[in-house]
N, C-alpha and C positions, 0 to 999 in steps of 0.2 A: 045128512049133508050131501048135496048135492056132487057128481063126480066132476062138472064140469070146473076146468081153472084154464090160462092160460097165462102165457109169461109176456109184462110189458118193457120196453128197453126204457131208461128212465135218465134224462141229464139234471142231474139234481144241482140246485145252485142253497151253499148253505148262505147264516146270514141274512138274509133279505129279510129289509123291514116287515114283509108277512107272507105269510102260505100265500101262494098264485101258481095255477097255471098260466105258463108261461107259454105255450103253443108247440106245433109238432116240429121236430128237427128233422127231417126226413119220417122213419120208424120209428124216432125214439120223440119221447115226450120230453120238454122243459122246463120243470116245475123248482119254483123259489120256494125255501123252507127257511120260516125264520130263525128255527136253533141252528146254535153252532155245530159245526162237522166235529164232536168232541165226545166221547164215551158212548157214540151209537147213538147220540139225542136227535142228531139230525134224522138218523134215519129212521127213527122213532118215532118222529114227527113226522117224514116224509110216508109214513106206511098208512098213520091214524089219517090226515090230510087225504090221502087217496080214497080211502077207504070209505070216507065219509062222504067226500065229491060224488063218487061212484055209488053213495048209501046201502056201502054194505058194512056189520060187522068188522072192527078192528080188527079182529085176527085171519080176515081173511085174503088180509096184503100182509106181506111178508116177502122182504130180501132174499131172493135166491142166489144172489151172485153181485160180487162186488161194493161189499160192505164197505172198504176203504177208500173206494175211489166216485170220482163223479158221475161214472159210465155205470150203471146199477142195472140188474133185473131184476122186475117184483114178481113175483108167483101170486096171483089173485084167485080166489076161489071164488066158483060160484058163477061165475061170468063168463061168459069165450070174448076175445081180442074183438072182434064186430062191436058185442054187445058195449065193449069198454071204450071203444072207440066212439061209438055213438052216444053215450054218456058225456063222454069227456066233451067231444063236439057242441053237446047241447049245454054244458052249465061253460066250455069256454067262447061263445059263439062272442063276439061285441053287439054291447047294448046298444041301442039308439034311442 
């Protein structure tokens, strides 16, 4: 396993009709997660969701901070902030 991880700030909106990145709020990211904010499903969703976008391994997003609230930090493995950032940039760029 790789040593490299860094922590993303995350504004999570539960609810929405489907997983979207929703674009950057300053540092923090705005992503729509269709489960409800209701036994951790949201965030549950919001980790697999990232994880995937980013094509890494599920277990390598993971809540570091603020399970209960909308203001969230994920702990991602594998990747440094740059490398996630230019990920994210690339699958949320608009189509034409």
């Amino acid at each position: 396993m790789s040593a490299v991880s860094c922590k993303l700030a995350i504004k999570a909106i539960p609810n929405a009709p489907r997983n979207a990145v929703a674009g950057w709020l300053g540092e923090a990211l705005k992503v729509k997660v269709h489960a409800p904010a209701l036994e951790g499903r949201a965030n549950e969703e919001l980790c697999e969701f990232i994880a995937d976008t980013l094509g890494l391994p599920k277990r390598a997003v993971t809540v570091a901070f603020g399970d209960k609230s909308r203001q969230k930090l994920l702990e991602i493995e594998g990747l440094t902030l740059a490398e996630v950032r230019a990920r994210l940039d690339a699958t949320s760029a608009p189509k034409r």
